[in-house]
C-alpha positions in Angstrom: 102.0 71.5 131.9 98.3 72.1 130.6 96.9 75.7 130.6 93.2 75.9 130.9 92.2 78.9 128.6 88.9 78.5 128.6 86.0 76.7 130.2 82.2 77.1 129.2 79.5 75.1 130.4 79.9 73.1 127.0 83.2 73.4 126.0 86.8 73.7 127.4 90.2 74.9 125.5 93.2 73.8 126.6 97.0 74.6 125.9 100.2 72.8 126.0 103.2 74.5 127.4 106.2 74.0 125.7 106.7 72.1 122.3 107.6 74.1 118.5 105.8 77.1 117.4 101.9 75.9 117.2 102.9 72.2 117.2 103.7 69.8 120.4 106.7 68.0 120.3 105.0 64.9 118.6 101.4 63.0 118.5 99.8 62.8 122.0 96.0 61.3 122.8 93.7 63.4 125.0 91.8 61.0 127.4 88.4 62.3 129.7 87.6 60.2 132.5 90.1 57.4 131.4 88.4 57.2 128.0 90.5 58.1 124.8 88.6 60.8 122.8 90.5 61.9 120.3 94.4 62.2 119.0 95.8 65.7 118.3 99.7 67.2 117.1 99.0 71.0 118.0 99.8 72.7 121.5 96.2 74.1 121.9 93.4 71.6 121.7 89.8 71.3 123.0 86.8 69.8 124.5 83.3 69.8 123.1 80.0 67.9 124.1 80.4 68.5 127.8 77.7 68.6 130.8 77.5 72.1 132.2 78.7 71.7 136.6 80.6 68.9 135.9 84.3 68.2 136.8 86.3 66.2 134.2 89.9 64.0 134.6 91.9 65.1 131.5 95.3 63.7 130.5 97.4 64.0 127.8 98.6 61.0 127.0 102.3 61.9 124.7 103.4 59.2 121.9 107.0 59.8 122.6 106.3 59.2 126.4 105.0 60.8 129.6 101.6 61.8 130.5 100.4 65.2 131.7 97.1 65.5 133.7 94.2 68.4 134.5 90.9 69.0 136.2 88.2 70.7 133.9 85.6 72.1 135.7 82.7 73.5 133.5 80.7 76.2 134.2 76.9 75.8 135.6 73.8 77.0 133.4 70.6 78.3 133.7 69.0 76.5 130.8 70.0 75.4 127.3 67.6 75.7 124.8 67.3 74.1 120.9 66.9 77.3 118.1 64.8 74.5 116.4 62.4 74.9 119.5 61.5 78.7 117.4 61.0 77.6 114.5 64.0 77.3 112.8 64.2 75.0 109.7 68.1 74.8 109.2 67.8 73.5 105.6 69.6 76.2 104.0 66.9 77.2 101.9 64.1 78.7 104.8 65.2 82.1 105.9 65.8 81.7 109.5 65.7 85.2 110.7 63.4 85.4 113.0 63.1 82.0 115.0 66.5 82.6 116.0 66.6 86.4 116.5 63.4 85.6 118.9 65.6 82.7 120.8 68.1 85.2 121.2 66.0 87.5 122.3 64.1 85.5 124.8 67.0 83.3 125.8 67.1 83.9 129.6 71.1 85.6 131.3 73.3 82.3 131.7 71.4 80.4 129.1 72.5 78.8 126.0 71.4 78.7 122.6 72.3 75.2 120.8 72.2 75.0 116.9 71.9 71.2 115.9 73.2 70.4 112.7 71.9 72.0 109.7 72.4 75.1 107.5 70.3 77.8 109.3 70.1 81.1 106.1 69.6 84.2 108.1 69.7 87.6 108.2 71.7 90.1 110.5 71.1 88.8 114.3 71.5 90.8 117.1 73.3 89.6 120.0 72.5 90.5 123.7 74.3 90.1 127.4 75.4 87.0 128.9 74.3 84.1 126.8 76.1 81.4 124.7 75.5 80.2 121.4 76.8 76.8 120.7 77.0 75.9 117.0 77.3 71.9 117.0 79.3 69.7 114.6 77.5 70.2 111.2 75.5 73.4 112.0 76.6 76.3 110.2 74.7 80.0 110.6 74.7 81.1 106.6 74.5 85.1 105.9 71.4 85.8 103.7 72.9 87.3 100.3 69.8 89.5 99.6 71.9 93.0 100.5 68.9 95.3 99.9 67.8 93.5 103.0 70.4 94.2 105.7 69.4 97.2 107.6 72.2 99.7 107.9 73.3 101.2 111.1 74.6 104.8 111.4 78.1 105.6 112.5 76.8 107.1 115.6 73.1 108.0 117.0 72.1 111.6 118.5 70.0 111.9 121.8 67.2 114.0 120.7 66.8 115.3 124.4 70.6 116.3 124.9 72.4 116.5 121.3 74.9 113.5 122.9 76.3 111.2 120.6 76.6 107.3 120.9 78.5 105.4 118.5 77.4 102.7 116.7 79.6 101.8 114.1 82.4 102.3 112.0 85.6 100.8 109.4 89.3 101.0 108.5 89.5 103.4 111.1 86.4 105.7 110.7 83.1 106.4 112.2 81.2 105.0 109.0 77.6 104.2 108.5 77.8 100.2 107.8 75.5 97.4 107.1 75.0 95.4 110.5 77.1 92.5 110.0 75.9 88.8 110.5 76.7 88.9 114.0 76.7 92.1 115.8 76.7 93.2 119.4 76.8 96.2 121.1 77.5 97.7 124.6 77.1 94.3 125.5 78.9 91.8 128.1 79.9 88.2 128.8 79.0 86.6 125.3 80.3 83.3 123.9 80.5 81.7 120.5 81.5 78.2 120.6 81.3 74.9 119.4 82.5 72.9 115.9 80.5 74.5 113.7 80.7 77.5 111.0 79.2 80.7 110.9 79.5 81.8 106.9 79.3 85.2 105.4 78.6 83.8 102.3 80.3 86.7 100.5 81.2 84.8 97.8 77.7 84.1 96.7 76.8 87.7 97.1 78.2 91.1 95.4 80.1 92.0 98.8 83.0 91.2 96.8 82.3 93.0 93.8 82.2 97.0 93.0 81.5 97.9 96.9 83.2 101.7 96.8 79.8 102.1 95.5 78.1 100.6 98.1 75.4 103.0 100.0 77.4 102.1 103.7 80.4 100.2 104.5 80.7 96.3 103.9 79.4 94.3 107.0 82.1 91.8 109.0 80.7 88.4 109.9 81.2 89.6 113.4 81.4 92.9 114.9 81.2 93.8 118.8 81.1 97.6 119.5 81.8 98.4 123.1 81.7 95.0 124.5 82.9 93.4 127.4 84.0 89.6 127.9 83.4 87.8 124.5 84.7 84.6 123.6 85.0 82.5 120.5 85.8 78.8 121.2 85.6 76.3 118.2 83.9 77.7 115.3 84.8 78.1 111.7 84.5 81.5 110.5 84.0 82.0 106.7 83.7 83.9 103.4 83.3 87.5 104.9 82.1 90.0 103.3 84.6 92.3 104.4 86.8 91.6 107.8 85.7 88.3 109.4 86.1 89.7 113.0 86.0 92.8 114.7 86.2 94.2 118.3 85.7 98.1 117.9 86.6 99.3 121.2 86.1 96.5 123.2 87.4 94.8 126.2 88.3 91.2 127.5 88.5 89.6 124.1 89.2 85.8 123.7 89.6 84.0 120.1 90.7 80.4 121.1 91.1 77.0 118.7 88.8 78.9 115.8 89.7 78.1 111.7 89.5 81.5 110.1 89.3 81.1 105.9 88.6 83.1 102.7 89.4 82.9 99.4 93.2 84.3 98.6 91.5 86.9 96.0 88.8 87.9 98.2 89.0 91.4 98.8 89.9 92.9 102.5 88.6 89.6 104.0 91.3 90.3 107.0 91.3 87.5 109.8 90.8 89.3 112.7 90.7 93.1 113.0 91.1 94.4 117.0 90.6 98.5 116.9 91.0 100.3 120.0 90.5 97.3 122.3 92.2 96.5 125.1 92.7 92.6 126.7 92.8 90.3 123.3 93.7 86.9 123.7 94.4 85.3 119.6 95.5 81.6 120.8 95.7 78.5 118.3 93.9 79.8 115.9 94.4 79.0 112.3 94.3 81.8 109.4 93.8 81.4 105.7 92.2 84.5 104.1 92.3 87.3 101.1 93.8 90.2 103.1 95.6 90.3 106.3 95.5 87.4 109.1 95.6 89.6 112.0 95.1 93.2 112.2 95.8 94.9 115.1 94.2 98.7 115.0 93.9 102.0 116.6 91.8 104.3 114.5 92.8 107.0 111.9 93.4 110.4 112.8 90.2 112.4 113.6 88.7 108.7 115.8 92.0 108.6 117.9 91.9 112.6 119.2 88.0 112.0 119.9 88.4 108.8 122.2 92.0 108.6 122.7 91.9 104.7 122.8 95.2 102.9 122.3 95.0 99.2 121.4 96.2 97.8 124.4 97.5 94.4 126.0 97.3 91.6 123.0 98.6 88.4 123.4 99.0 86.5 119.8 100.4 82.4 120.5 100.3 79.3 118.9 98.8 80.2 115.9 99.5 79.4 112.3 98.6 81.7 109.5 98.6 80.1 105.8 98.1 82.3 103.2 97.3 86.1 103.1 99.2 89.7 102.6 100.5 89.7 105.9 100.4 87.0 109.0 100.6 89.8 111.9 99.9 93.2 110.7 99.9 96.5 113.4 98.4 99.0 111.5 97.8 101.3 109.3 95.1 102.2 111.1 97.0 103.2 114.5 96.3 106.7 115.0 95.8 106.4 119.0 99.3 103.8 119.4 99.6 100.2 120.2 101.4 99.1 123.1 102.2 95.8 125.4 101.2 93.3 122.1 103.2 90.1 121.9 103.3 87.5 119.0 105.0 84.3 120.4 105.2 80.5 118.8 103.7 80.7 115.7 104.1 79.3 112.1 103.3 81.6 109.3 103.1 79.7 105.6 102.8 81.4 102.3 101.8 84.8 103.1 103.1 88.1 101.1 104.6 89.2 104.7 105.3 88.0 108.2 105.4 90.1 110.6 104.1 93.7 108.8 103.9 97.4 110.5 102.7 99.7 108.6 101.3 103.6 109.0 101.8 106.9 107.0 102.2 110.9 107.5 98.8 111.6 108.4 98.5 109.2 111.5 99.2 112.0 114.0 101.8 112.0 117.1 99.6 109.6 119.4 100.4 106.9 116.9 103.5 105.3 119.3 104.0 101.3 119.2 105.3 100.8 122.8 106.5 97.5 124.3 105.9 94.8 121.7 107.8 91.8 121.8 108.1 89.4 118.4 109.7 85.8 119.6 109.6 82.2 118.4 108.1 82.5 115.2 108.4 80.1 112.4 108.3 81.0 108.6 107.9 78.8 105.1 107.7 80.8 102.0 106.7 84.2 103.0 107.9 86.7 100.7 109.2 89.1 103.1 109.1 88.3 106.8 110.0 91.1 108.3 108.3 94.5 107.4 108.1 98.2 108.7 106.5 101.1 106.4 105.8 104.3 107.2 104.9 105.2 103.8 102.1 103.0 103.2 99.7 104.7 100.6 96.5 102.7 101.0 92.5 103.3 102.0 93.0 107.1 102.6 91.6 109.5 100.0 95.1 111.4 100.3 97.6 108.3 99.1 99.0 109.3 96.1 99.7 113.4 96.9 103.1 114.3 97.6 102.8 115.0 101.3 102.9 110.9 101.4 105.4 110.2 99.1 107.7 113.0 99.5 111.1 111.6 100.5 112.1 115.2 101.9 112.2 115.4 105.5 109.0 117.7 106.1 107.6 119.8 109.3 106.8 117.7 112.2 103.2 118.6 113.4 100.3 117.0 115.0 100.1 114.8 111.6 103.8 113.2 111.7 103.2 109.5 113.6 106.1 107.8 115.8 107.6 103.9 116.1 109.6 103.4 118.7 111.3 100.1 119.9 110.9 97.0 117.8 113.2 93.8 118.5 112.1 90.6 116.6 114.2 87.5 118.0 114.3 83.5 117.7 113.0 83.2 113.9 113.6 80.9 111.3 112.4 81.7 107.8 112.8 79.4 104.7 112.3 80.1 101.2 111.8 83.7 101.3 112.0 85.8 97.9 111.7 89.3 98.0 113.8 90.3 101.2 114.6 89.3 104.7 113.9 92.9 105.7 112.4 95.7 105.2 112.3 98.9 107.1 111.0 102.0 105.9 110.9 104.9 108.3 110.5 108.5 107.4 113.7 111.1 107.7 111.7 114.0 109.7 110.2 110.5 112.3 112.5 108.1 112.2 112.0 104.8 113.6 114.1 104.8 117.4 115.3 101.4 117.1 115.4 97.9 115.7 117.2 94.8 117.3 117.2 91.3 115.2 119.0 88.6 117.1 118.4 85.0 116.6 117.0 85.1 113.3 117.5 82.4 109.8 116.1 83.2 106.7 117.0 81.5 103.4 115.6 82.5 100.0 114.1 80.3 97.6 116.5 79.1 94.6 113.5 80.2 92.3 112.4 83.9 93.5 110.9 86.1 92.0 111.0 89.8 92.4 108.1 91.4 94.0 107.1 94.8 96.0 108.4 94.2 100.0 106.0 97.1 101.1 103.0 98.8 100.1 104.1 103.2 98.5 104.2 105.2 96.6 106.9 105.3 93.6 107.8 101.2 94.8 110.6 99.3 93.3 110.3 95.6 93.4 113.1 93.6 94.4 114.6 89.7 94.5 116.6 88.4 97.3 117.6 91.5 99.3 118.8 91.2 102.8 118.4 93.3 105.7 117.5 97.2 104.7 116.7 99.9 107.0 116.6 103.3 105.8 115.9 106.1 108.6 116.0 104.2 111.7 117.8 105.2 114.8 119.7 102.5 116.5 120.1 99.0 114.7 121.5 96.0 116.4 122.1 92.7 114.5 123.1 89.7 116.8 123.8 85.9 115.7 121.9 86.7 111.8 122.3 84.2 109.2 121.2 84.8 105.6 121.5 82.5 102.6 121.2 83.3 98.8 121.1 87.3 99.3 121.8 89.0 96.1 123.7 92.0 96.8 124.8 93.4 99.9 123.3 91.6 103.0 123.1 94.9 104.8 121.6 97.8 103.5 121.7 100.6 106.3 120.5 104.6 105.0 120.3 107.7 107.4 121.0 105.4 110.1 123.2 106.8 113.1 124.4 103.9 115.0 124.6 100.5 113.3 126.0 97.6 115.1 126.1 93.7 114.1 127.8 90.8 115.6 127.6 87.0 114.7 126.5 88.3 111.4 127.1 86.1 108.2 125.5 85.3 104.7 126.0 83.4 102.1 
């Protein structure tokens, strides 16, 4: 069966149902219209160069036999105009700015902006309601590294005539005055980004990456949509961030389809994609290779989630494959207002520091529930630790090194003290692990309600070497450990197979009801 994801008026993602975690079942050949375009080995795959009202014949054409077929419809447009048209050079060395900020701006609704190939250097761009930029093979949209230049928008404006705030921006979980980032929309709707091309932060090139606490505002993303409705990403490369590559900030209808996320491993807080307080995100065959965390999945600190009481809401993660960064799936810490109904299905995680990584802290308040979230079908090759829970983590908060959280006492339980709930993580096979199996944290006056692991592999490496499994205060590293929970409810271990623990295979503190079966290592 072929799942249409996505179909533009350009461009068309499609997925394959069935196969391994982000790869088919073997080699296959997409044909359109009986022609043979290109080969592919992944379940998610897509169509570029297409005429807008057009209906298409594609098949899937499998080496190892059989044939799957599929109407593509695209979408009609009003008009699709060439950037070069304003004046834009696109050698990499003419600033850009405003031939394509004018485009944008005079770019009628349903019309399309097309970037031939080139190198277009600009500054902040401002993106408006229903249009689509299409970035083609070759063309890549280069951030400006002139940072004196990049105007910086307040955390929220003030109606002179009625004192009523709007917000306008924020980061890690704050209403923060920031730079505008390279792309930025807001209270916007129906907006795509698509196409083969790149769209580069260039913060490598720049000093986003070097002494920015001392920076006037917050570090820019490469894209940021505040408020906005019905965007899409289809295709593109997204590069060298400055800070996070992506965020949604209380936004709905979110699609991030077939896109190649990458940073340097050492670039600092160069996260993937960050989701805060949205609701409707769609992350499907998307690669990850970045400095910080691939996916971040976010609900606001404290003080953001009793003002707008926004919980991040109804994520769908599949068919991806993260390669190298602290943690491949990440809820938190950020998750003051809760997370609920988020799945992470079929994917391959290689080389990260963690796999599957919730973290939060005293401080994130009651609201902070994970409800309904469902872990299934993931693959794992040398990740450190694949399976991580903290509530102690001790990072980006002024607070992170006082007592109240790193005390291992069981203190009050206030507005302040955050909840985890359910969590079951099933059908996983991890190889070459090092520093544990996993490791669950949860705090003696909150602890977590319940943790099931059932269908799960996970060797370690013949050569690991210790390392830290979580992210606290007064950490111990450790080397091969198996499965430890401390403070947790309810534990259920079902068909578990661990090779080359050191130690005891299960570590279980201030646990009331522990229960394993099928349980072996070796």
């Amino acid at each position: 069966m072929i799942r249409i994801l996505y179909c533009g008026s350009s461009s068309a993602c499609l997925e394959l149902d069935g196969g391994a975690p982000y790869y088919a079942q073997g080699g296959y050949a997409v044909l359109v219209d009986g022609v043979e375009r290109f080969r592919r080995d992944t379940n998610v795959f897509s169509l570029y160069g297409l005429k807008p009202d057009t209906s298409y014949a594609v098949a899937v054409r499998f080496d190892n036999g059989g044939e799957e077929r599929v109407q593509v419809s695209t979408r009609p447009e009003v008009c699709c105009v060439n950037v070069r048209d304003f004046g834009a050079v696109g050698d990499g060395v003419h600033e850009d700015t405003a031939a394509i900020q004018a485009a944008i701006s005079f770019l009628p609704q349903g019309g399309r902006l097309w970037f031939p190939a080139g190198v277009y250097l600009t500054l902040p761009l401002s993106l408006k309601s229903h249009i689509t930029l299409d970035l083609d093979e070759g063309a890549a949209i280069l951030g400006s590294t002139d940072r004196e230049r990049y105007p910086i928008i307040p955390s929220f404006t003030t109606d002179p005539a009625t004192g009523a705030e709007t917000p306008q921006a924020g980061f890690e979980g704050q209403e923060l005055n920031s730079y505008q980032s390279l792309l930025q929309a807001s209270y916007a709707e129906n907006i795509s980004i698509v196409g083969q091309g790149t769209i580069d932060g260039n913060g490598q090139n720049g000093d986003w990456w070097q002494d920015f606490q001392s920076f006037p505002a917050s570090r820019p993303r490469v894209i940021f949509l505040n408020r906005c409705k019905n965007v899409t990403l289809h295709g593109v490369t997204v590069k060298n961030g400055p800070s996070w590559h992506i965020h949604p900030f209380y936004s709905q209808g979110f699609a991030m389809l077939d896109c190649f996320i990458t940073a340097p491993k050492v670039s600092p807080n160069t996260d993937g994609i960050d989701p805060e307080s949205c609701d409707g995100v769609d992350i499907i065959g998307c690669r990850f290779s970045v400095g910080d965390d691939c996916v971040a999945v976010k609900a606001g600190k404290l003080d953001m989630a009793l003002k707008y009481k926004t919980p991040a809401d109804h994520h769908t993660i599949r068919n991806c494959l993260m390669e190298f960064g602290h943690g491949a799936v990440t809820l938190g810490s950020e998750l003051s207002a809760g997370i609920r109904n988020l799945s992470v299905t079929r994917c391959c995680f290689h080389a990260t520091d963690r796999g599957l990584r919730i973290k939060t802290r005293r401080g994130r308040g009651r609201d902070s529930v994970i409800d309904n979230v469902l872990f299934d079908g993931i693959r794992m090759e040398k990740v450190l630790t694949p399976i991580v829970i903290n509530m102690w983590y001790n990072c980006c908060d002024p607070d992170r090194f006082e007592e109240y959280v790193w005390s291992r006492e069981p203190l009050p339980v206030d507005h302040r003290t955050p909840h985890l709930g359910s969590f079951a993580f099933r059908n996983m096979e991890c190889a070459g692990a090092e520093v544990a199996a996993c490791y669950i944290d949860g705090l003696p006056e909150s602890p977590i309600d319940e943790v099931t692991l059932e269908n799960i592999s996970v060797s370690f490496a013949e050569d690991a070497k210790p390392g830290m499994p979580s992210m606290k205060n007064q950490n111990q590293e450790q080397c091969r450990l198996g499965l430890y929970l401390d403070n947790v409810k309810k534990i259920r271990v079902k068909n578990v197979r661990l090779h080359g623990v050191e130690g005891k295979a299960l570590v279980a503190g201030h646990c009331q009801d522990v229960a394993t079966e099928d349980f072996e290592d070796n």
